[in-house]
FIMAR-427154 format. One line per field, with one value per residue (C-alpha): residue number from 1; residue in one letter; chain; x, y, z. Coordinates in nm, 2 decimals, always signed. Layout:
REM residues N
i NUM  ...
aa A  ...
ch A  ...
xx X  ...
yy Y  ...
zz Z  ...
***
This chain:
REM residues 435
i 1  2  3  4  5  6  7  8  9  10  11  12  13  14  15  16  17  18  19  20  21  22  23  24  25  26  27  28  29  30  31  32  33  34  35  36  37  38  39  40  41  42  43  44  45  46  47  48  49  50  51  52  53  54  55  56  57  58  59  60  61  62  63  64  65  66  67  68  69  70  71  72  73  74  75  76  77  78  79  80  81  82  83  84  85  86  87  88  89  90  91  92  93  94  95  96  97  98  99  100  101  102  103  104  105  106  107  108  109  110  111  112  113  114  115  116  117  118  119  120  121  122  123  124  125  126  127  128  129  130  131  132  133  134  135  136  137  138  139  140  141  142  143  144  145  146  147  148  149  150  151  152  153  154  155  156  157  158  159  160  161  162  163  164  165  166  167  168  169  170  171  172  173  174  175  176  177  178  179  180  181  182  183  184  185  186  187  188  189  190  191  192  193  194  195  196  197  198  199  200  201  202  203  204  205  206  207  208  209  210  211  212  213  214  215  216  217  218  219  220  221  222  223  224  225  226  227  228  229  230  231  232  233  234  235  236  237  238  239  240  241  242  243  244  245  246  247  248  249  250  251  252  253  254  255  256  257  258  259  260  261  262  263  264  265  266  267  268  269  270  271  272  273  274  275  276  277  278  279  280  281  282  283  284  285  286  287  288  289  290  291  292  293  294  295  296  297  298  299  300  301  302  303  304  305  306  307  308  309  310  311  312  313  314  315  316  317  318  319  320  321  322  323  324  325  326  327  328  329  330  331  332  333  334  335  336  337  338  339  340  341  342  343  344  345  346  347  348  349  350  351  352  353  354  355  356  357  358  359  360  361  362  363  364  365  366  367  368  369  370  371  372  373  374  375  376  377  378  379  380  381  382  383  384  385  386  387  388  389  390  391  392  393  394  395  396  397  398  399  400  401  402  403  404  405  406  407  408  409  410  411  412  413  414  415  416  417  418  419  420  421  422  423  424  425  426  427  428  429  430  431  432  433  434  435
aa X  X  X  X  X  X  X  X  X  X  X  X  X  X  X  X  X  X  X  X  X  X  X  X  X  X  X  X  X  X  X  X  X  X  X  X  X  X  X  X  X  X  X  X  X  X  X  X  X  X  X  X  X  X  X  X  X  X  X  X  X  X  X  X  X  X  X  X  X  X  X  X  X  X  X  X  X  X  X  X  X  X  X  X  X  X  X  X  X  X  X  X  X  X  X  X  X  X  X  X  X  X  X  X  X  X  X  X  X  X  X  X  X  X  X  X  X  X  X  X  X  X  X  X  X  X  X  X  X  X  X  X  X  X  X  X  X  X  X  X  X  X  X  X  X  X  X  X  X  X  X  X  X  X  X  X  X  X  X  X  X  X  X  X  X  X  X  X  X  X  X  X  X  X  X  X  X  X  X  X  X  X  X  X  X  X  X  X  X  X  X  X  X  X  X  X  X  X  X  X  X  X  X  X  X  X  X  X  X  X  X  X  X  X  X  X  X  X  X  X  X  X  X  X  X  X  X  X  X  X  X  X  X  X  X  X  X  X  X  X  X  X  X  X  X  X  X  X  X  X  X  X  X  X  X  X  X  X  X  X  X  X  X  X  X  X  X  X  X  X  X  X  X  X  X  X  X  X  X  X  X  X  X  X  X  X  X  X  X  X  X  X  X  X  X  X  X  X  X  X  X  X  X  X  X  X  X  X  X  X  X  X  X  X  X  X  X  X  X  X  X  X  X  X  X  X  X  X  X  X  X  X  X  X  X  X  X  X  X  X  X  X  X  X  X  X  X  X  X  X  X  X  X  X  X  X  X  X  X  X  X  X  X  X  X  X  X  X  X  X  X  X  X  X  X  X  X  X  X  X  X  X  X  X  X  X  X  X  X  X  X  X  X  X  X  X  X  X  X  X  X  X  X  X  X  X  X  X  X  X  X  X  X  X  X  X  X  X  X  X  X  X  X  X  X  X  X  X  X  X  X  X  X  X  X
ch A  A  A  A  A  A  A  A  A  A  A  A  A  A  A  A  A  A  A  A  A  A  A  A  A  A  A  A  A  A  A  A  A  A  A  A  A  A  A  A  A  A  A  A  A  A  A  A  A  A  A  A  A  A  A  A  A  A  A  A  A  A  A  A  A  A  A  A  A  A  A  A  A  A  A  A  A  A  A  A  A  A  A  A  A  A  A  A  A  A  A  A  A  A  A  A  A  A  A  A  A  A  A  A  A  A  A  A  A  A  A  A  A  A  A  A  A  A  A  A  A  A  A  A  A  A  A  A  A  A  A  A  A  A  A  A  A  A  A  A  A  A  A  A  A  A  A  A  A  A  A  A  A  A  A  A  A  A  A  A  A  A  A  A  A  A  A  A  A  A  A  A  A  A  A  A  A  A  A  A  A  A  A  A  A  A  A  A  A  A  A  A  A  A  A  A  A  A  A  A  A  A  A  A  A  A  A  A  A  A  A  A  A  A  A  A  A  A  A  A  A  A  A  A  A  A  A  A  A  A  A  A  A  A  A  A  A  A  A  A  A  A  A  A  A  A  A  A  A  A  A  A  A  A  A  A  A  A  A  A  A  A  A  A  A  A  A  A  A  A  A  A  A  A  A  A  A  A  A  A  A  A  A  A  A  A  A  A  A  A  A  A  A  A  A  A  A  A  A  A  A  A  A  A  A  A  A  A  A  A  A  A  A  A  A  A  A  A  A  A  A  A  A  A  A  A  A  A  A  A  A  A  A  A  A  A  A  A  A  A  A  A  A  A  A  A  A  A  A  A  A  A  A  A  A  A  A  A  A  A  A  A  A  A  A  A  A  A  A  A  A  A  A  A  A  A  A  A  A  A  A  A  A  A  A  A  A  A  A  A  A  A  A  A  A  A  A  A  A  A  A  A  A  A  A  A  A  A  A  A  A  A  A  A  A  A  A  A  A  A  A  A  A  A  A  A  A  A  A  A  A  A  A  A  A
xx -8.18  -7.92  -8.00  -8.06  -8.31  -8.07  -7.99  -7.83  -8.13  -8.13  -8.02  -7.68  -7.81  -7.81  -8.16  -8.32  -8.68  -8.96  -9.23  -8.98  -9.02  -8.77  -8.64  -8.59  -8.41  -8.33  -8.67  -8.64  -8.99  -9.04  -9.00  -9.19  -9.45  -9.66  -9.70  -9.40  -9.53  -9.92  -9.78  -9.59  -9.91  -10.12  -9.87  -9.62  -9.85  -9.63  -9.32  -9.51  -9.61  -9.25  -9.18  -9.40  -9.32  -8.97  -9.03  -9.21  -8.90  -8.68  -8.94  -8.92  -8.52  -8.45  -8.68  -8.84  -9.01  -8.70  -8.73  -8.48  -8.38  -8.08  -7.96  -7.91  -8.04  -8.18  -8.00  -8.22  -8.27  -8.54  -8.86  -9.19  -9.30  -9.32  -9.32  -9.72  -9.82  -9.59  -9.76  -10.07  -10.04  -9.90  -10.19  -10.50  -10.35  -10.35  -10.03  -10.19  -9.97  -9.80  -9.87  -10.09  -10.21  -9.85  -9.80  -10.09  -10.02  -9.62  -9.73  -10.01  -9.75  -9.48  -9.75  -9.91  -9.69  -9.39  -9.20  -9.13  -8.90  -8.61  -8.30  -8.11  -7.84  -7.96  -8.29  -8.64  -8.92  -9.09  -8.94  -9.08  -9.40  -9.42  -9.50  -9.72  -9.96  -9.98  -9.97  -10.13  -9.78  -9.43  -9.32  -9.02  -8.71  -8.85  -8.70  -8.48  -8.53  -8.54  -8.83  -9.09  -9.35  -9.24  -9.27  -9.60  -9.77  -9.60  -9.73  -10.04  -10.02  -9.90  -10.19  -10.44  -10.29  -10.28  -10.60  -10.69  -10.51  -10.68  -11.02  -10.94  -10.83  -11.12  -10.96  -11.24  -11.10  -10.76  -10.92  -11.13  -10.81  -10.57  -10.81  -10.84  -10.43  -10.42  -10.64  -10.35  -10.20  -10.48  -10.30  -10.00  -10.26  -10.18  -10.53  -10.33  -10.07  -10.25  -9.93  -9.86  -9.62  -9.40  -9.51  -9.39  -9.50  -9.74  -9.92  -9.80  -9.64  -9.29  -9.08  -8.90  -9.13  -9.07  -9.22  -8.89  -8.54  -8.35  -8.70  -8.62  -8.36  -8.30  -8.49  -8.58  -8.98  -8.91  -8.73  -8.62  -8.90  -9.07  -9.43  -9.50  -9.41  -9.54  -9.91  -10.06  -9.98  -10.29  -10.41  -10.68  -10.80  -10.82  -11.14  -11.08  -10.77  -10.94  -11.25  -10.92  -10.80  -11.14  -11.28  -11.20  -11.17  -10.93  -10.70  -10.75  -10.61  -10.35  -10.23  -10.20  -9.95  -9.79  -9.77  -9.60  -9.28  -9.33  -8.98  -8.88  -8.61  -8.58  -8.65  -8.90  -9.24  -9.35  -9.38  -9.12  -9.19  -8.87  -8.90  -9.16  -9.34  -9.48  -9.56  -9.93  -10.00  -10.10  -10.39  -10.51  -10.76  -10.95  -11.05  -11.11  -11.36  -11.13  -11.01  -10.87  -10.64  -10.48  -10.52  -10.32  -10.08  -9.99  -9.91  -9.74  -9.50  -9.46  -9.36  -9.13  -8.96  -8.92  -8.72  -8.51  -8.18  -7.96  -8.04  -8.42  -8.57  -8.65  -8.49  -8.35  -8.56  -8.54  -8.55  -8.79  -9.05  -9.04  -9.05  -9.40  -9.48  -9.45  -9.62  -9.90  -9.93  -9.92  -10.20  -10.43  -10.46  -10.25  -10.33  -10.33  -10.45  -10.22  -10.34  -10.66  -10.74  -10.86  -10.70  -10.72  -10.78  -10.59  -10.57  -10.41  -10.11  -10.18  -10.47  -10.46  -10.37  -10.38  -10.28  -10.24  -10.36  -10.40  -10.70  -10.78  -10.70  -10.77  -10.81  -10.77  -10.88  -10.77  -10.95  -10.80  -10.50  -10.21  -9.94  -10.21  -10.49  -10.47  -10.85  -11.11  -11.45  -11.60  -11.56  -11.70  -11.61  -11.67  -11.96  -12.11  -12.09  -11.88  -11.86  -11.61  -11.27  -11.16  -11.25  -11.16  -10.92  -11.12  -11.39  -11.14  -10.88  -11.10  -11.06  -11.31  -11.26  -11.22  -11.24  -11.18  -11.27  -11.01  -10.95  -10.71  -10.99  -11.05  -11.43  -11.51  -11.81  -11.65  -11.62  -11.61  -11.85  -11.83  -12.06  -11.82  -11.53  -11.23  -11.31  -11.17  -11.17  -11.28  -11.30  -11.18  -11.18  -11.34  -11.05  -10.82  -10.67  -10.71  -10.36
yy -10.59  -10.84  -11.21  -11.15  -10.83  -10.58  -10.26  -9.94  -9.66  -9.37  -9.16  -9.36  -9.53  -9.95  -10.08  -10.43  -10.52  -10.63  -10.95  -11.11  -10.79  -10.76  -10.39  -10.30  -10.06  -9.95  -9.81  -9.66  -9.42  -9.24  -9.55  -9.80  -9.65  -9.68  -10.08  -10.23  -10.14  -10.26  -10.60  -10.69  -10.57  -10.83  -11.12  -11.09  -10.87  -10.99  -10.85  -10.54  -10.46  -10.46  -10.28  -9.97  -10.01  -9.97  -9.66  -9.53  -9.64  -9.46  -9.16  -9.17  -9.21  -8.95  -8.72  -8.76  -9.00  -9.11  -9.02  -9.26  -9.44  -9.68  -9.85  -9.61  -9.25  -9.06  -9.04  -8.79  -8.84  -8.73  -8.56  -8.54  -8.72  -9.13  -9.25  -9.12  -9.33  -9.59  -9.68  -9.61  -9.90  -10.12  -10.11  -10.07  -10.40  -10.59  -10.50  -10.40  -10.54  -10.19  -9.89  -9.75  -9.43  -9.33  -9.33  -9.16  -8.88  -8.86  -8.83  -8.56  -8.37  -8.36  -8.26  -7.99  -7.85  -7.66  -7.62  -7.99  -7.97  -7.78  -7.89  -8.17  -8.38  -8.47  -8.34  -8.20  -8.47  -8.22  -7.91  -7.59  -7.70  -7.34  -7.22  -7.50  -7.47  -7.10  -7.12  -7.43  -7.53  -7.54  -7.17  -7.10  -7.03  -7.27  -7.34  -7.64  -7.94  -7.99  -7.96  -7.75  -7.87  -8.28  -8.18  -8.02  -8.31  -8.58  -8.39  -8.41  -8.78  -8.80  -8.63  -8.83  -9.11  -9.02  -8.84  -9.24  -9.38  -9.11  -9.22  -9.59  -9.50  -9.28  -8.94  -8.75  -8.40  -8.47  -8.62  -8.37  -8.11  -8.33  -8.38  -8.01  -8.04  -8.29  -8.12  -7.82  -8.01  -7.77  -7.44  -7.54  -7.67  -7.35  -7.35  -7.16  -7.43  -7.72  -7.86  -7.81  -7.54  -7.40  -7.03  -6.75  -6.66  -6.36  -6.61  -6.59  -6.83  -6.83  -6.77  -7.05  -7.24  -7.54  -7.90  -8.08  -8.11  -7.87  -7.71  -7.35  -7.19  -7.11  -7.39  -7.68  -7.77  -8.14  -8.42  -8.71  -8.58  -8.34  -8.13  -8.43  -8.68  -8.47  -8.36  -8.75  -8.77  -8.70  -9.03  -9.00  -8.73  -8.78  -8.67  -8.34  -8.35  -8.47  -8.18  -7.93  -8.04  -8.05  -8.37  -8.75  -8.77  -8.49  -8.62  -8.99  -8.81  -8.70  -8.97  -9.13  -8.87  -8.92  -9.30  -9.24  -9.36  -9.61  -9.54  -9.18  -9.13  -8.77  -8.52  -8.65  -8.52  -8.91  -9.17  -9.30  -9.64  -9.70  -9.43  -9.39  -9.08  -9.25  -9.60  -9.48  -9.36  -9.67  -9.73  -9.39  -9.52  -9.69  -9.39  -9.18  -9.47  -9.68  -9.89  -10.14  -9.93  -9.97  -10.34  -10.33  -10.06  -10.26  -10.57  -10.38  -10.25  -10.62  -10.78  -10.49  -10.34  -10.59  -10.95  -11.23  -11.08  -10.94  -10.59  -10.69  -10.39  -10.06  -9.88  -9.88  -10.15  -9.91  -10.18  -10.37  -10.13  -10.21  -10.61  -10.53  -10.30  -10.64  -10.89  -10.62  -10.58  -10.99  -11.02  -10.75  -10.47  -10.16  -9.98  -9.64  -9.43  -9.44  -9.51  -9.68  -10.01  -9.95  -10.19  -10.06  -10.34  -10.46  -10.79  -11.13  -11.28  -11.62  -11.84  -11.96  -11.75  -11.86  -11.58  -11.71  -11.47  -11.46  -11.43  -11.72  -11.84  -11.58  -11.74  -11.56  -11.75  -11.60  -11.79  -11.70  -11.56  -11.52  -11.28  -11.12  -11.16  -10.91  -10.75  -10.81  -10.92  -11.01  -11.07  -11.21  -11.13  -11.39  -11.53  -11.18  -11.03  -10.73  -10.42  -10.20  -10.18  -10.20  -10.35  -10.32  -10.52  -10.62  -10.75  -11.04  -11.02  -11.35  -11.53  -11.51  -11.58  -11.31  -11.49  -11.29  -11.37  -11.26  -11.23  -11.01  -10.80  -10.49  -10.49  -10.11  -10.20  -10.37  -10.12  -9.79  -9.58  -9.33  -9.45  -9.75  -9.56  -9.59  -9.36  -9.00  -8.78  -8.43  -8.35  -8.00  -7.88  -7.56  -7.44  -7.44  -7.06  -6.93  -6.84
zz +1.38  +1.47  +1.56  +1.93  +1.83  +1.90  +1.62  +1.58  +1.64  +1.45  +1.77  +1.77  +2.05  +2.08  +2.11  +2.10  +1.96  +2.18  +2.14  +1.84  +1.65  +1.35  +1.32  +0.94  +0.73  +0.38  +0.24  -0.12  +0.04  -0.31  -0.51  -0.31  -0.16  -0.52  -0.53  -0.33  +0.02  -0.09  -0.21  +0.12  +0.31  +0.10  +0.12  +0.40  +0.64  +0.94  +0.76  +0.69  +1.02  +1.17  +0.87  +0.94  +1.33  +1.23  +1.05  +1.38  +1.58  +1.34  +1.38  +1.78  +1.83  +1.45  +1.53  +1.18  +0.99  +0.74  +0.34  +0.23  +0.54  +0.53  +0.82  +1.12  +0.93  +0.68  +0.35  +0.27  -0.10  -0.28  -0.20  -0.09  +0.26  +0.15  +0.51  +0.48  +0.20  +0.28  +0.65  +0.50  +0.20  +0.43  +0.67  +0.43  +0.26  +0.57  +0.80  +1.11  +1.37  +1.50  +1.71  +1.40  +1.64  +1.73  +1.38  +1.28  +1.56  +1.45  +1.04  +1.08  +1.30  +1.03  +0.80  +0.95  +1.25  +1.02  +1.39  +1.35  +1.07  +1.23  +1.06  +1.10  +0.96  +0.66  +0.57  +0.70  +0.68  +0.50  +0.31  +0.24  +0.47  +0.58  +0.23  +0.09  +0.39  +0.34  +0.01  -0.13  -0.32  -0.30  -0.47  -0.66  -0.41  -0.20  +0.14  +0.12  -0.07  -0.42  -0.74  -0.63  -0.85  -0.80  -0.39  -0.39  -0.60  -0.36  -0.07  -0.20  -0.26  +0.11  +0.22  +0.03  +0.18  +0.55  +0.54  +0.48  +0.71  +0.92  +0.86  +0.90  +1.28  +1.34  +1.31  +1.08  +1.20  +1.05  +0.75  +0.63  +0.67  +0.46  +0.20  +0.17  +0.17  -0.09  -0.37  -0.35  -0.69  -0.80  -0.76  -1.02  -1.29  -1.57  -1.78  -2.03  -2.11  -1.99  -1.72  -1.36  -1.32  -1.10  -0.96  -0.76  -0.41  -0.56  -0.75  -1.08  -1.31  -1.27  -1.66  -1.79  -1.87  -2.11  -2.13  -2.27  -2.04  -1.86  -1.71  -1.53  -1.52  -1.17  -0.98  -1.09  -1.08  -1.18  -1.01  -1.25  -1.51  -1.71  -1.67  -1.91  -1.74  -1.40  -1.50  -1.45  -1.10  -0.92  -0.91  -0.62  -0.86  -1.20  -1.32  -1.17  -1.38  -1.66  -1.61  -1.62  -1.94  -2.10  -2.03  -2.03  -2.42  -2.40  -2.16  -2.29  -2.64  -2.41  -2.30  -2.66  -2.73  -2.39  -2.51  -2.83  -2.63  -2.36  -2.21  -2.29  -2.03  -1.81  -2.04  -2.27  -2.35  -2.37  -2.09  -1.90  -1.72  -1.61  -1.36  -1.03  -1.16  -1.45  -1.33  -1.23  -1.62  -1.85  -1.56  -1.61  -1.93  -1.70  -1.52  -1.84  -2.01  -2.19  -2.01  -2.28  -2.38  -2.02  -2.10  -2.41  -2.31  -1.96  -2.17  -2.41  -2.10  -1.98  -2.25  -2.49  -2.14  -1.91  -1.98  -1.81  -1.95  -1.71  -1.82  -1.84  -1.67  -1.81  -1.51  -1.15  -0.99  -0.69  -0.39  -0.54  -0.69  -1.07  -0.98  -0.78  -1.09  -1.26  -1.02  -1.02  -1.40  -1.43  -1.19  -1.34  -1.11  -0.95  -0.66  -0.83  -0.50  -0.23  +0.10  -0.05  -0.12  -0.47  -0.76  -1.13  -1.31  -1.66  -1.75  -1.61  -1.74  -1.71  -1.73  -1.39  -1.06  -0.72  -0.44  -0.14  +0.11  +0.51  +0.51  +0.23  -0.14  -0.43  -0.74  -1.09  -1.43  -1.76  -2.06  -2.33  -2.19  -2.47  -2.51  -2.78  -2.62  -2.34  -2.39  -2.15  -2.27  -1.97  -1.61  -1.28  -0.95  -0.62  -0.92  -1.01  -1.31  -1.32  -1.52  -1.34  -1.44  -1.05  -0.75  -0.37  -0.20  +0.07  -0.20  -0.22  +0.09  +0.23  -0.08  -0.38  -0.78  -1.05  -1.40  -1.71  -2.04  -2.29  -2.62  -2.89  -2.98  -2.80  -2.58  -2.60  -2.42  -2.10  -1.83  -2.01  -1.84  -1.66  -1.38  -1.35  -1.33  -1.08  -0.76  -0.81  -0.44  -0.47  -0.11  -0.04  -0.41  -0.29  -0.10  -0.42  -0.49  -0.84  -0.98
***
């Protein structure tokens, strides 16, 4: 919006904010809705809020909740539904001040009314929605879009995430249904390879098949990745993943291998952390028992792919989404589920970290902290001990103290159980298909 609150609407129409409202535009949805959106919740919740009313005003004059939106429409790059995760970070980390229901009415429309998504000029909010409700996944030959196996994963992230938002505002009937939605990630897990994979409309596995590039020969299952790269991201699940592999220790071995390479590129086998899909992965330990690896790993990421030289990140930084990677990664935590307020936790940075928050001062104390010294021995939250390697945001959104002890040597004691493990969401497992 202009100076005197005026802006180009996504109907082509001129309209002006209301109550000193600024109306914003250019949101990167499939980058930033994995950290980006949950910072500027926790520290600019003001911002925020205009932020998410903006994408409801784009939603109310477009027609659709934008994917990409830039100034005055959709570009309608890349897939998958972000504006759900993306309203539901912002509020669950503190940006409240918009119409939250209207939001919540026009994101649970797009998500499970397909007669919404009647083309328009650039995209459908959500492609192929037809197919993945019937379904349970987005099937080779899909109807538009792009990566069949990429889209039915990020719809499943999107409806983790609104089924959240859902249950913040009161709405249990649409929670319960998109948490049935969001476990579909389910019906592409192949027991026989061990990968989500892309499969016909009968049910079976579609041919083609390969871990390593040019994926499928006809459509592609993978956007900017590899079933590699692609098989980590259920993060409001993970020990259902992990039970489908064979068990944390299994898919902690896994992701060793995955870690071989820290920044792959496209068509690896191995991790790429210069790209979205993969920026959820070195937090992953924590939730299979060892979490120091995460610890070390994270560091590792900080310190070998990022810099102050002009080419110092290890990709696009996507409107922002690497550099709250970063600020994330230095504070020691991520918020690995979207929609939720659960933090992962690593390790700090620095020895001393003060985050000023609205709703009072967060301290974080590092003893020990060193560029080698990245393990966690011990730590206390608000003056209690604590084991688990994660912790809620509104545990510390009033203010509080988390002080870590830290040291170069690895605590395989500290947070490793599996009682103390990072919340995983099976609601609605029982409705998954059997391929």
């Amino acid at each position: 919006s202009d100076a005197n609150g005026e802006y180009m609407g996504y109907d082509g129409h001129v309209h002006a904010t209301t109550d000193g409202r600024v109306q914003y535009g250019v949101f990167s949805g499939w980058d930033i809705y994995r950290s980006e959106c949950q910072l500027l919740g926790m520290i600019a919740p003001k911002e925020a809020g205009d932020m998410a009313q903006s994408l409801l005003m784009d939603y109310q004059q477009g027609g659709a909740f934008p994917r990409w939106g830039v100034m005055i429409e959709d570009s309608g790059v890349m897939m998958g539904d972000p504006a759900a995760p993306m309203i539901a970070d912002f509020y669950t980390f503190g940006a409240t001040n918009f119409d939250a229901q209207a939001a919540l009415a026009g994101l649970v429309r797009a998500a499970m009314d397909p007669s919404v998504n009647a083309p328009r000029t650039k995209t459908n909010e959500r492609d192929a929605l037809e197919d993945y409700l019937k379904l349970g996944y987005v099937p080779e030959h899909q109807t538009g879009g792009y990566g069949n196996v990429s889209m039915t994963l990020e719809y499943a992230s999107a409806d983790f995430a609104l089924a959240q938002f859902a249950k913040a505002l009161g709405d249990e009937t649409d929670y319960a249904v998109l948490m049935q939605h969001a476990q579909n990630w389910r019906n592409l897990f192949n027991p026989q390879t061990g990968y989500l994979q892309m499969r016909r409309r009968d049910g079976s596995w579609a041919p083609g098949f390969t871990n390593v590039g040019g994926v499928y020969d006809k459509d592609r299952a993978y956007v900017e990745g590899t079933a590699g790269q692609y098989v980590w991201m259920v993060p409001f699940n993970l020990k259902g993943l992990a039970d489908l592999m064979g068990g944390p220790e299994i898919a902690a071995k896994r992701l060793d291998k995955f870690f071989t390479k820290l920044n792959g590129g496209f068509n690896s086998e191995y991790a790429y952390l210069g790209n979205e899909p993969c920026l959820e992965t070195p937090w992953e330990y924590c939730f299979f028992g060892q979490p120091w690896k995460t610890q070390s790993l994270v560091r590792q990421a900080m310190t070998k792919l990022f810099s102050a030289a002009d080419q110092g990140y290890p990709g696009n930084d996507d409107v922002g989404e690497m550099s709250s990677w970063y600020i994330f990664a230095a504070l020691g935590m991520y918020p690995e589920l979207p929609g939720s307020d659960v933090l992962v936790l690593g390790s700090p940075q620095f020895p001393k970290i003060v985050m000023h928050l609205p709703g009072g001062k967060v301290t974080i104390i590092g003893h020990g902290a060193a560029k080698n010294s990245p393990f966690v021995q011990s730590l206390t939250v608000n003056g209690h001990t604590w084991n688990k390697p994660w912790v809620r945001y509104a545990g510390i959104s009033r203010g509080g103290s988390m002080v870590y002890e830290l040291g170069p040597v690895a605590n395989t004691n500290w947070g490793s159980g599996p009682a103390v493990a990072p919340p995983s969401y099976t609601n609605g497992m029982a409705q998954t298909s059997s391929p």
